[in-house]
C-alpha positions as a Markdown table, in Angstrom:
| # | Residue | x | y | z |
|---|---|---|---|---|
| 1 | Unk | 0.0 | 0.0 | 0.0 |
| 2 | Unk | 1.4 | 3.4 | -1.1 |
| 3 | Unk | 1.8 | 6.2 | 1.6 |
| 4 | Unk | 4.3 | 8.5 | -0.4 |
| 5 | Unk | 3.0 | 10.5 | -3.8 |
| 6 | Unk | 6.1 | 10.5 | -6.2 |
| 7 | Unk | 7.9 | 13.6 | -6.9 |
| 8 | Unk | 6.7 | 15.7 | -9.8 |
| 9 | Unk | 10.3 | 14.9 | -11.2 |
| 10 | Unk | 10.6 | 11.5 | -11.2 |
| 11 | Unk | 7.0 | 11.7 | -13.5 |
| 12 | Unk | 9.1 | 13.8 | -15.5 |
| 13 | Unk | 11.3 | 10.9 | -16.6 |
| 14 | Unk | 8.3 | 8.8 | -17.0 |
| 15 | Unk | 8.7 | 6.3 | -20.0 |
| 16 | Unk | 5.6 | 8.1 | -21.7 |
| 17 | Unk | 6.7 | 11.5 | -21.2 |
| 18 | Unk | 10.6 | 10.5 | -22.2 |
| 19 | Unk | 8.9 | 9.1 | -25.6 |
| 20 | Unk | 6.4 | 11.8 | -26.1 |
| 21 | Unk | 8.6 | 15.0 | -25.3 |
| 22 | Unk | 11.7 | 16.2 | -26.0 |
| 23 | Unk | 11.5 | 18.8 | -24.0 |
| 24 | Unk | 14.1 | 19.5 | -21.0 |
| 25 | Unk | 13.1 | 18.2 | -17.6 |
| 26 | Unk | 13.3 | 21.5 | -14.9 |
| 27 | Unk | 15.0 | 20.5 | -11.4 |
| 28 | Unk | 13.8 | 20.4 | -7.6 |
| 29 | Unk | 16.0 | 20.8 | -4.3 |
| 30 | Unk | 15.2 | 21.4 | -0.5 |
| 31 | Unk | 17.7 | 22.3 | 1.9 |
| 32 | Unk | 16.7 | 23.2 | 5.5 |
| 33 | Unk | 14.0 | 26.1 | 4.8 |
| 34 | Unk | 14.4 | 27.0 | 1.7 |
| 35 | Unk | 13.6 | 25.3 | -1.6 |
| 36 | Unk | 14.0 | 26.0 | -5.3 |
| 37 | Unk | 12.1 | 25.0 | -8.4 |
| 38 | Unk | 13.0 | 25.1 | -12.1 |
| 39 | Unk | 10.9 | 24.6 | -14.9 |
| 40 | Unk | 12.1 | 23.7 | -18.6 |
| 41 | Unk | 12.3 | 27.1 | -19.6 |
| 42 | Unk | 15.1 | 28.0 | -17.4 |
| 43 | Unk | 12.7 | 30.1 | -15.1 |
| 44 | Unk | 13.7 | 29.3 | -11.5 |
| 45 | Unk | 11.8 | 30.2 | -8.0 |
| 46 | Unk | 12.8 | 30.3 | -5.0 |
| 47 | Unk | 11.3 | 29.8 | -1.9 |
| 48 | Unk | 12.2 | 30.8 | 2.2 |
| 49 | Unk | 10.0 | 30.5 | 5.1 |
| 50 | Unk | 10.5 | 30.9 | 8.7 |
| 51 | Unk | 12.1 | 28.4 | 11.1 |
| 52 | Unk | 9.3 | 28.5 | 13.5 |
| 53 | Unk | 6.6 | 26.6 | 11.8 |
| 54 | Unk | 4.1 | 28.8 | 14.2 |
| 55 | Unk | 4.8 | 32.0 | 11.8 |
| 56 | Unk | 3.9 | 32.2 | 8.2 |
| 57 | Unk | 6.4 | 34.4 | 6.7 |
| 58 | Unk | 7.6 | 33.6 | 3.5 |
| 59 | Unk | 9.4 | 34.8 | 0.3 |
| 60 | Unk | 9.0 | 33.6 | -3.4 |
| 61 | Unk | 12.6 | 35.2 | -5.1 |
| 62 | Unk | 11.6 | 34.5 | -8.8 |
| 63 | Unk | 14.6 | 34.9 | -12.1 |
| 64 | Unk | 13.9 | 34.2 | -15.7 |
| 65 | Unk | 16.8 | 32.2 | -17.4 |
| 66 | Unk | 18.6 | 34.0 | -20.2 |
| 67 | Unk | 21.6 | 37.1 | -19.5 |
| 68 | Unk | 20.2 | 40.2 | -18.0 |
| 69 | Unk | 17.5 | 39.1 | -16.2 |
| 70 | Unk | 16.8 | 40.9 | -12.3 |
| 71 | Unk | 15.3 | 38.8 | -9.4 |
| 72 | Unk | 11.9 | 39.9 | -8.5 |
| 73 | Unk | 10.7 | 39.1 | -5.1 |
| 74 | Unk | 7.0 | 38.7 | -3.4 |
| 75 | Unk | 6.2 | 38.1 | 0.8 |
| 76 | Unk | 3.7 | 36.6 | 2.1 |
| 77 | Unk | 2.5 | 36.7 | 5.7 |
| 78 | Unk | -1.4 | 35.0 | 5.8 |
| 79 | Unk | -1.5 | 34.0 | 9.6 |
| 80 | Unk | -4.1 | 31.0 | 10.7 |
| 81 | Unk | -6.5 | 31.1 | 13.6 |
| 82 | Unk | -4.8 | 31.4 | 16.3 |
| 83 | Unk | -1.8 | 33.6 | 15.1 |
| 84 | Unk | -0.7 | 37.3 | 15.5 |
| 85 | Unk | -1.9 | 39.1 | 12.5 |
| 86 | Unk | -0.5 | 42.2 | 11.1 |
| 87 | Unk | -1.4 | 46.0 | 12.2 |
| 88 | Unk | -0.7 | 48.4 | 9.6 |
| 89 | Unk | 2.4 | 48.4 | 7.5 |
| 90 | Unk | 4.7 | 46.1 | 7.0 |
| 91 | Unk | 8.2 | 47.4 | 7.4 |
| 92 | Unk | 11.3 | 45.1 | 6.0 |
| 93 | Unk | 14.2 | 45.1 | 8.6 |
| 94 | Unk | 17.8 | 43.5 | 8.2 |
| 95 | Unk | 19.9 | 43.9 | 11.0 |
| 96 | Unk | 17.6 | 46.4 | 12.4 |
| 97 | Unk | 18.3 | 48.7 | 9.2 |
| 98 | Unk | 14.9 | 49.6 | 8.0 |
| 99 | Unk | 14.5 | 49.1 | 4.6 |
| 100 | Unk | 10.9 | 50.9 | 4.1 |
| 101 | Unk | 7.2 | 49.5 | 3.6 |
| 102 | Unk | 6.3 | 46.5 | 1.7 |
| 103 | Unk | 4.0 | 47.3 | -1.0 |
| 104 | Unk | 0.7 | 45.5 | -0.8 |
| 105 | Unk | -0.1 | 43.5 | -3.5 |
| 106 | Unk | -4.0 | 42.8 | -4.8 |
| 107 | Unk | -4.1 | 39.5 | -2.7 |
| 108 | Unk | -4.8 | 39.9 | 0.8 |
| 109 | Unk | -1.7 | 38.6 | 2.6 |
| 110 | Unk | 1.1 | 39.1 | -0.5 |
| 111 | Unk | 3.5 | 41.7 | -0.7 |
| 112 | Unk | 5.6 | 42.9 | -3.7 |
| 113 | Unk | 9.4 | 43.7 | -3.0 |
| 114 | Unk | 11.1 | 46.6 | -4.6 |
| 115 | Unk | 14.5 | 46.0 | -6.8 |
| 116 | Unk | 16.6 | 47.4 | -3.6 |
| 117 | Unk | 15.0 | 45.5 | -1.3 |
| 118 | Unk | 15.5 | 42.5 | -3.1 |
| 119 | Unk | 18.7 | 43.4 | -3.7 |
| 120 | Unk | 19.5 | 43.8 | 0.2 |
| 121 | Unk | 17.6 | 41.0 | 1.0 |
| 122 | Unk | 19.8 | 38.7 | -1.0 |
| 123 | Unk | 23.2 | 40.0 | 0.3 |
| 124 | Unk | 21.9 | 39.3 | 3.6 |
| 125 | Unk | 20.6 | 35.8 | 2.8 |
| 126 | Unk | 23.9 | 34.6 | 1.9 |
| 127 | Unk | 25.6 | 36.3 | 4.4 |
| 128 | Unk | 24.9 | 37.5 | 7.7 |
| 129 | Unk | 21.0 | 36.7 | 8.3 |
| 130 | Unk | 18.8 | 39.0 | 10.4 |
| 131 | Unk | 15.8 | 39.5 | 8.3 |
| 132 | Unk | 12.6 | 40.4 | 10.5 |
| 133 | Unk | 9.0 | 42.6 | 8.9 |
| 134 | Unk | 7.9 | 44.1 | 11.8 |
| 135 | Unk | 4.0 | 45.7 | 12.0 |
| 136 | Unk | 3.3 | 48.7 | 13.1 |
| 137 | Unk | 2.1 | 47.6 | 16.6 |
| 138 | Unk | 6.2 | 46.3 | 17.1 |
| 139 | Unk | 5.4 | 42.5 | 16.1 |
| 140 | Unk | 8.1 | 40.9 | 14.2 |
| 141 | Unk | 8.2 | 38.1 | 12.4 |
| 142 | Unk | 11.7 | 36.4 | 10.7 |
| 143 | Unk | 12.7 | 34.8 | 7.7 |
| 144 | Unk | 15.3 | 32.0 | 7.9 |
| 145 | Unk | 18.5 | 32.2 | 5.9 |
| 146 | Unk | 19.7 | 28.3 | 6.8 |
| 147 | Unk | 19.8 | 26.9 | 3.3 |
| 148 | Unk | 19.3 | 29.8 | 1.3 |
| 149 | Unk | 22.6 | 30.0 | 0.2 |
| 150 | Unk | 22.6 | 26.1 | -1.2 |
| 151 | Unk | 19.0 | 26.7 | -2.9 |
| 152 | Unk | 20.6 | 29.7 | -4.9 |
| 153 | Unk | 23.6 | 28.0 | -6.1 |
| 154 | Unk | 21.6 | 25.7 | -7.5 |
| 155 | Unk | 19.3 | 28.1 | -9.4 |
| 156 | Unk | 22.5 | 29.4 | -10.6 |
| 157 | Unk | 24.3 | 26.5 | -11.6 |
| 158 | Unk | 20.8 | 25.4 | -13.7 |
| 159 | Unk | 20.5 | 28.9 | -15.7 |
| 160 | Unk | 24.3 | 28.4 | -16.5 |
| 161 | Unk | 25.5 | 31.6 | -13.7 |
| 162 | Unk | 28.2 | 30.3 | -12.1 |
| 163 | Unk | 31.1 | 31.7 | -13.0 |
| 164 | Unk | 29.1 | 35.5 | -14.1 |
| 165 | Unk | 29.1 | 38.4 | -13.1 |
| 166 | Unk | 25.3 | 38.6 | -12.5 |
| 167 | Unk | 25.3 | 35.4 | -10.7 |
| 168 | Unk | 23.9 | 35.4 | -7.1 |
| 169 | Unk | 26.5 | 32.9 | -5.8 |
| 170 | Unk | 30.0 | 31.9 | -7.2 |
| 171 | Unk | 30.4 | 35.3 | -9.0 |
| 172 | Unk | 33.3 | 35.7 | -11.8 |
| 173 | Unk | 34.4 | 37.8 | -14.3 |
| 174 | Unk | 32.2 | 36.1 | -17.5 |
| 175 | Unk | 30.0 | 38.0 | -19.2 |
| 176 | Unk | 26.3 | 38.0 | -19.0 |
| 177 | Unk | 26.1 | 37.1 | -22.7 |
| 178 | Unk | 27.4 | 33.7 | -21.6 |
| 179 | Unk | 24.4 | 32.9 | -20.1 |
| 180 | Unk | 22.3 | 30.6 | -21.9 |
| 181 | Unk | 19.4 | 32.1 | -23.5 |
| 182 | Unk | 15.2 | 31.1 | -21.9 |
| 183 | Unk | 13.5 | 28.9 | -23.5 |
| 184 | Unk | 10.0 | 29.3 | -25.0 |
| 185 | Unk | 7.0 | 27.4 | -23.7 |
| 186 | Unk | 6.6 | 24.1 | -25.7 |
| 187 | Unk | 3.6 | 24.6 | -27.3 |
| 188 | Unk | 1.0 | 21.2 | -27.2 |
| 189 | Unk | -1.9 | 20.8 | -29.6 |
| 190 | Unk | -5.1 | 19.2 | -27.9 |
| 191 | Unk | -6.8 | 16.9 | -30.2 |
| 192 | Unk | -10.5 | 16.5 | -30.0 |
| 193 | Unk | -11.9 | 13.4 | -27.8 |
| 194 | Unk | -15.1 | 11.4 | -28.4 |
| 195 | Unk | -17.7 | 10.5 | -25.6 |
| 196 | Unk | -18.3 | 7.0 | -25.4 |
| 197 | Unk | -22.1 | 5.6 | -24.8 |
| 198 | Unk | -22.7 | 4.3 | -21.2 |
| 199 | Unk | -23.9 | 1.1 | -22.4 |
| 200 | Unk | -21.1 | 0.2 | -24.6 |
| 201 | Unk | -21.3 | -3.6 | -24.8 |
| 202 | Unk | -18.1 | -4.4 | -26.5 |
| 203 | Unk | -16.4 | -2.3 | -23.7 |
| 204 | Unk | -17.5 | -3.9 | -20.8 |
| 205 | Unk | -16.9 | -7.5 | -22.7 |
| 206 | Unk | -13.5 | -5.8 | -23.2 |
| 207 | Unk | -13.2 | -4.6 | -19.4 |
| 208 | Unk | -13.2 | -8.3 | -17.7 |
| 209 | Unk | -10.3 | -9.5 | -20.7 |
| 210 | Unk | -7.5 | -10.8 | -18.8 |
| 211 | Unk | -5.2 | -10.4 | -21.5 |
| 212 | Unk | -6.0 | -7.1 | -21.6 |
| 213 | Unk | -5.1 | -7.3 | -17.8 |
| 214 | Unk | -2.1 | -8.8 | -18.6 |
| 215 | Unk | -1.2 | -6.4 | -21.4 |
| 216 | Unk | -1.8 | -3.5 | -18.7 |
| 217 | Unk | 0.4 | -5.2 | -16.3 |
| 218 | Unk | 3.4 | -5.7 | -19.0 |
| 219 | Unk | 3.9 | -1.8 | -19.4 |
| 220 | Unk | 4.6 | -1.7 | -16.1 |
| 221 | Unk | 8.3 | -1.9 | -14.6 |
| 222 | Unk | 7.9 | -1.3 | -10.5 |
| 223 | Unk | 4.8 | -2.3 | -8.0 |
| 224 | Unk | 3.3 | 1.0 | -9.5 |
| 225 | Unk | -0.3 | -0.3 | -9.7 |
| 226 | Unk | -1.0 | -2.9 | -6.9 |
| 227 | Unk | -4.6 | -3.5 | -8.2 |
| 228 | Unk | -2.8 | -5.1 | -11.4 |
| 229 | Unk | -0.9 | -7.4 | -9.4 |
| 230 | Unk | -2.4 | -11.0 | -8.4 |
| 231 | Unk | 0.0 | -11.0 | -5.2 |
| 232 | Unk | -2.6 | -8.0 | -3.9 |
| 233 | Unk | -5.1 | -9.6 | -2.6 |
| 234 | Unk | -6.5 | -6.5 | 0.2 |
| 235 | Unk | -9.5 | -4.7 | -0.5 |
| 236 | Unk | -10.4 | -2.4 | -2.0 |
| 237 | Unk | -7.4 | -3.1 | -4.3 |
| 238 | Unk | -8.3 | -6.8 | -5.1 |
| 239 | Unk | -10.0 | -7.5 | -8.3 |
| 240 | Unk | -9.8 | -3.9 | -9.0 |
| 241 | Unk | -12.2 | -3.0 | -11.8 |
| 242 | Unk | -11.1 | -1.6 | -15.4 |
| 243 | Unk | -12.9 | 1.4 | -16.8 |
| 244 | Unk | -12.8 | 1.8 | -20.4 |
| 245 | Unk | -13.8 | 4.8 | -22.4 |
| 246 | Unk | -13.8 | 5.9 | -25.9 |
| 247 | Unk | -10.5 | 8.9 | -27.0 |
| 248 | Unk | -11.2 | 8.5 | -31.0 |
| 249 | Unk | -11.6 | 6.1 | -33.7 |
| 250 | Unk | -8.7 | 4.8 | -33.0 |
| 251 | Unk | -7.7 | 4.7 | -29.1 |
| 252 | Unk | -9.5 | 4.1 | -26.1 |
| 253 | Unk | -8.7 | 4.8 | -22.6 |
| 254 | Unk | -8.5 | 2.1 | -19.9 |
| 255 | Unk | -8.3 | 3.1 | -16.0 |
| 256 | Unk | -8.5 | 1.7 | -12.6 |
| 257 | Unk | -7.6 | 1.9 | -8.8 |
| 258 | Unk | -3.5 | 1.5 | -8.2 |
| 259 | Unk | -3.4 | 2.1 | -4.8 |
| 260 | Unk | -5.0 | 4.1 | -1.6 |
| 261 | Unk | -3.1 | 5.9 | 1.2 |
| 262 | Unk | -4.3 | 8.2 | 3.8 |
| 263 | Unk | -5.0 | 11.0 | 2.3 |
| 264 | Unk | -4.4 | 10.3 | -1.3 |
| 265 | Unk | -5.5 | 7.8 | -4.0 |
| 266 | Unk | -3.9 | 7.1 | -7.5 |
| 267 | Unk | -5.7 | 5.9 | -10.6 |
| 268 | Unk | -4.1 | 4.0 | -13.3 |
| 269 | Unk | -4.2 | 5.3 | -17.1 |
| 270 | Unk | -3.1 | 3.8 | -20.3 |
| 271 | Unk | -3.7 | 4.2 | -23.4 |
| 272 | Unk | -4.7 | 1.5 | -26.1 |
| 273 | Unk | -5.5 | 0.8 | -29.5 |
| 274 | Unk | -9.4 | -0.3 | -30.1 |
| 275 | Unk | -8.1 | -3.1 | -32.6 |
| 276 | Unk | -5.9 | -5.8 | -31.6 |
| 277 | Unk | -3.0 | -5.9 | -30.6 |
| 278 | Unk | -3.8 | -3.5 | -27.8 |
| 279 | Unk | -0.2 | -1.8 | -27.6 |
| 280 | Unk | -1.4 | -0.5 | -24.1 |
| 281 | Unk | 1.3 | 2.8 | -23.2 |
| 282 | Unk | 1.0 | 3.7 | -19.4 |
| 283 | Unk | 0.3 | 7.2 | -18.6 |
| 284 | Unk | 0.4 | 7.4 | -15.3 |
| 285 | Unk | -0.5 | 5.4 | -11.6 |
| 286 | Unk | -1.0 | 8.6 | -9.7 |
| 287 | Unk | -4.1 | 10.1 | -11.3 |
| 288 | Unk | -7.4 | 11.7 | -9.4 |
| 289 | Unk | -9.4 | 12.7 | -12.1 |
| 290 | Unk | -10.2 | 12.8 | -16.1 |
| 291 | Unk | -12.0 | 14.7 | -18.2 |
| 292 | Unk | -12.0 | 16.0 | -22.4 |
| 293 | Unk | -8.4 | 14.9 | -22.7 |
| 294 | Unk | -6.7 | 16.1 | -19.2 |
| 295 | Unk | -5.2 | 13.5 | -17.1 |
| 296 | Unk | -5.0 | 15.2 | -13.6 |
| 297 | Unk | -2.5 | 14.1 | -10.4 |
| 298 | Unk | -3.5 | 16.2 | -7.2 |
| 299 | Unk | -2.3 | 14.8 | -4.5 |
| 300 | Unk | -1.7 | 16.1 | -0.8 |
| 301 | Unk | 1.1 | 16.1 | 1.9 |
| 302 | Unk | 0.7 | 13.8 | 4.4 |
| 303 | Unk | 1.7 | 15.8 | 7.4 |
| 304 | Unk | 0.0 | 18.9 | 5.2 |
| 305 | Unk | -3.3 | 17.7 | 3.8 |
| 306 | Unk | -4.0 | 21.4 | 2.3 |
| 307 | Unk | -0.3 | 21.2 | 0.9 |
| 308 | Unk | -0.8 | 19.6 | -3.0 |
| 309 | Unk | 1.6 | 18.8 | -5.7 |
| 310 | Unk | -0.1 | 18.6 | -9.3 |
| 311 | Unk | 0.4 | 17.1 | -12.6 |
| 312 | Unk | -1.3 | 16.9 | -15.8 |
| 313 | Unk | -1.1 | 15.1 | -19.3 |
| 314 | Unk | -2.8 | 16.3 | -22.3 |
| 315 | Unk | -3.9 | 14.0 | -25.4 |
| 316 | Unk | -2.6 | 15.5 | -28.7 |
| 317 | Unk | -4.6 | 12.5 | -30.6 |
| 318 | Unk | -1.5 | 10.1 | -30.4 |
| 319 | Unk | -0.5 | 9.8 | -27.0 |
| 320 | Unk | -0.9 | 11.9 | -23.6 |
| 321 | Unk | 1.8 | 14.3 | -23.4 |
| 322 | Unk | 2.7 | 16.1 | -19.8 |
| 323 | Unk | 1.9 | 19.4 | -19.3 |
| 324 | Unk | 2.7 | 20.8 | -16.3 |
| 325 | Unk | 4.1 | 19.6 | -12.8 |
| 326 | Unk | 3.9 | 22.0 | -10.2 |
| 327 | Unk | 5.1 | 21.2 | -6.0 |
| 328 | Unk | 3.3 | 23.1 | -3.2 |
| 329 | Unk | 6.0 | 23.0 | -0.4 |
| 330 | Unk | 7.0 | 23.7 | 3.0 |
| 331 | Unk | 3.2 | 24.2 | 3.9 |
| 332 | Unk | 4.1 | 24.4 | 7.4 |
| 333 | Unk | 0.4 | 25.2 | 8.4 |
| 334 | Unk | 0.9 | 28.0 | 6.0 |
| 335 | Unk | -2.4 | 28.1 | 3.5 |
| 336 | Unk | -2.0 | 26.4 | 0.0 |
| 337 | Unk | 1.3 | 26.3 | 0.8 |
| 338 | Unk | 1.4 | 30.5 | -0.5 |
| 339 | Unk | 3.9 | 29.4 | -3.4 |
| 340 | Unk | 3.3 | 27.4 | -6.3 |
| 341 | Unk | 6.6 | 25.7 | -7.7 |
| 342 | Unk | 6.3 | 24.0 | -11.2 |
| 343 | Unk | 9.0 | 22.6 | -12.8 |
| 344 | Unk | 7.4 | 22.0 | -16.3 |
| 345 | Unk | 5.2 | 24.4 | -17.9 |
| 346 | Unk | 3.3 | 24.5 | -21.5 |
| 347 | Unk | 1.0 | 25.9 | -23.4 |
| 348 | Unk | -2.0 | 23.9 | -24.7 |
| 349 | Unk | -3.9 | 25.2 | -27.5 |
């Protein structure tokens, strides 16, 4: 039985996606309180919260890949029940040097940084700490620095940095024009899908076929799906039902149960060919929902229930392609999670 939903990356290097996309994977490392996401066009975001998981101060540091390109940086402070809230404005402090009022952005609770504050805050981040907003009723709430430094060498050393002089860690003396250059969006096409009648015969003939079973079971190469697998004999796993429904005129779309955990549950999806041979192609074990050609993966944190990761694969009239992976992290009883990290991103027309 599954307890753990699998890192947006490792879907990423999926067989499907590896034969469906050439486009590059993004990356994904945690250090102590910070945390930093990059998608495949170079973007990277960067994310710092508070040691004390009672406060939920937070920063999203955000740099587009290519040479030239400034940091732009956001706070958030949404307390829960129970918390301090804030009186007033919010004043950025490092070191007790005040560094002037956050500007408040359209969303209750978020904050936009100016480029000197960002600036400051970033020298202080990799070097001496002491970052604090304080209210204007004298409560102060901090913003940890312990992993900062790691998180944005790594953003660096993905957007090629390292060695620049515009790079935030590991500075040198090459150019800016060294950097490489973003990358577009890949663009996916979204092929039409059919409906398929409720009381499609020949599918639920299909749908108790054990060597469609067994063709389902072949395209997988771990204990992804242990409703496939005649060791699993617990309920509600055992004898797990297929689901069959109609793409086009040439595919169809089988699904069922994989596995249950606490808080999460993950549908099988694979893709097949009406005619025999089936040539099933696994999509994913980890789905929650489907509809008009969007596979969906939403699943929760254990220790953070609110706290989500999300996937999604898109049909393009051949095979489902994936279209976005995104991490909500360090919830820390903050809501949502405030920051949403992807490390892939396209645009579906």
């Amino acid at each position: 039985m599954r307890v753990l939903f699998l890192p947006a990356l490792l879907v990423l290097s999926s067989p499907l996606v590896a034969a469906a996309s050439t486009m590059p994977e993004g990356a994904y490392f945690q250090h102590h309180d910070w945390v930093v996401a990059c998608d495949n066009t170079r973007t990277c975001r960067a994310a710092g919260y508070a040691s004390d998981e009672a406060s939920t101060l937070s920063v999203l540091l955000t740099r587009d890949g290519g040479p030239q390109q400034p940091v732009r940086g956001r706070m958030s402070l949404r307390p829960i029940d129970g918390q301090q809230s804030p009186q007033g404005a919010l004043h950025l402090r490092i070191k007790q040097r005040d560094l002037g009022v956050l500007t408040q952005a359209k969303e209750e609770g978020m904050y936009a940084l100016s480029p000197a504050q960002t600036a400051t805050l970033l020298s202080a981040l990799v070097r001496d700490g002491g970052i604090t907003v304080i209210d204007s009723g004298g409560h102060a709430w901090s913003l940890s620095d312990k992993g900062a430094a790691a998180v944005l060498l790594k953003a660096d050393d993905f957007q090629g940095r390292v060695g620049t002089v515009g790079a935030l860690m590991r500075k040198g003396v090459a150019a800016e024009s060294s950097v490489p250059a973003a990358l577009p969006k890949p663009v996916i096409r979204k092929a039409t899908t059919q409906f398929s009648l409720p009381d499609d015969r020949a599918f639920a003939k299909l749908a108790t076929s054990p060597a469609l079973r067994a063709a389902l079971r072949a395209t997988l190469k771990e204990r992804s799906c242990e409703g496939l697998l005649d060791a699993d004999r617990d309920p509600p796993l055992q004898n797990s039902p297929l689901g069959i429904q109609r793409l086009d005129g040439m595919h169809l779309l089988v699904s069922m149960r994989c596995w249950d955990a606490a808080y999460n549950t993950g549908d099988g999806y694979w893709v097949i060919r009406e005619q025999a041979p089936s040539r099933a192609v696994w999509v994913t074990s980890d789905a929650t929902s489907y509809g008009n050609g969007e596979i969906i993966a939403s699943q929760s944190d254990r220790s953070e229930p609110n706290c989500r990761s999300e996937q999604s694969w898109t049909w393009n009239g051949t095979r489902f392609v994936a279209t976005s992976a995104t991490k909500s992290v360090f919830c820390r009883h903050v809501l949502d999670g405030t920051w949403q990290l992807p490390t892939q991103v396209t645009e579906v027309r």
